[in-house]
N, C-alpha and C positions, 0 to 999 in steps of 0.2 A: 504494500500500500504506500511505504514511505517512498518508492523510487517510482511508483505511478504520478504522484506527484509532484515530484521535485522533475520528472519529464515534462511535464504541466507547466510547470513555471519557467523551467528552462526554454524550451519551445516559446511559451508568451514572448518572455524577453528577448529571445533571437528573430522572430519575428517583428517585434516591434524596432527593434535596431536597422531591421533592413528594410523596411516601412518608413522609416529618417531618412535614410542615406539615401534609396531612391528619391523620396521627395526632394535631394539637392539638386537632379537631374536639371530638370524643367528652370528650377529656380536660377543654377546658372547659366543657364543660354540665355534669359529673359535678364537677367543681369548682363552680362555680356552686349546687349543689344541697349542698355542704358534703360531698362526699366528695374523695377524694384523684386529689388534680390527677396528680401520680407516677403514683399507679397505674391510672388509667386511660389514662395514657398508654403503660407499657410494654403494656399490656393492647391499645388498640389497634394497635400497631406489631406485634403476633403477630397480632391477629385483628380487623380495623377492623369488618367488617361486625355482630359481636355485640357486641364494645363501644359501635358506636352506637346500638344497640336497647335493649343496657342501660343508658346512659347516662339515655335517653329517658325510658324504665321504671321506673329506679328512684327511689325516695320523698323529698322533697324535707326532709333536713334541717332547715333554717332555719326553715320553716316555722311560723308561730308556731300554736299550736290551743286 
């Protein structure tokens, strides 16, 4: 029972670490492009798959024209 559990917790926590670190994906291309690192990160940690499409998508700040 005591190692049914402690896989339990262990499991939670190694998923929720790589649940973090992907959500930096999205955050720094959108960074990167001179929009906000923050908010693309709480953005993808609610909804990775459309944050990284809009990351992708959207217009590149910096840009000089």
């Amino acid at each position: 029972m005591v190692v049914a559990s402690t896989g339990w917790w262990l499991g939670s926590i190694v998923f929720f670490l790589i649940w973090i670190a992907i959500a930096f994906w999205p955050a720094r291309v959108a960074g990167r492009k001179g929009h906000s690192f923050f908010g693309y990160f709480i953005f993808s940690l609610i909804f990775f798959p459309a944050a990284l499409i809009v990351a992708y998508l959207v217009q590149d700040r910096r840009a000089t024209a």
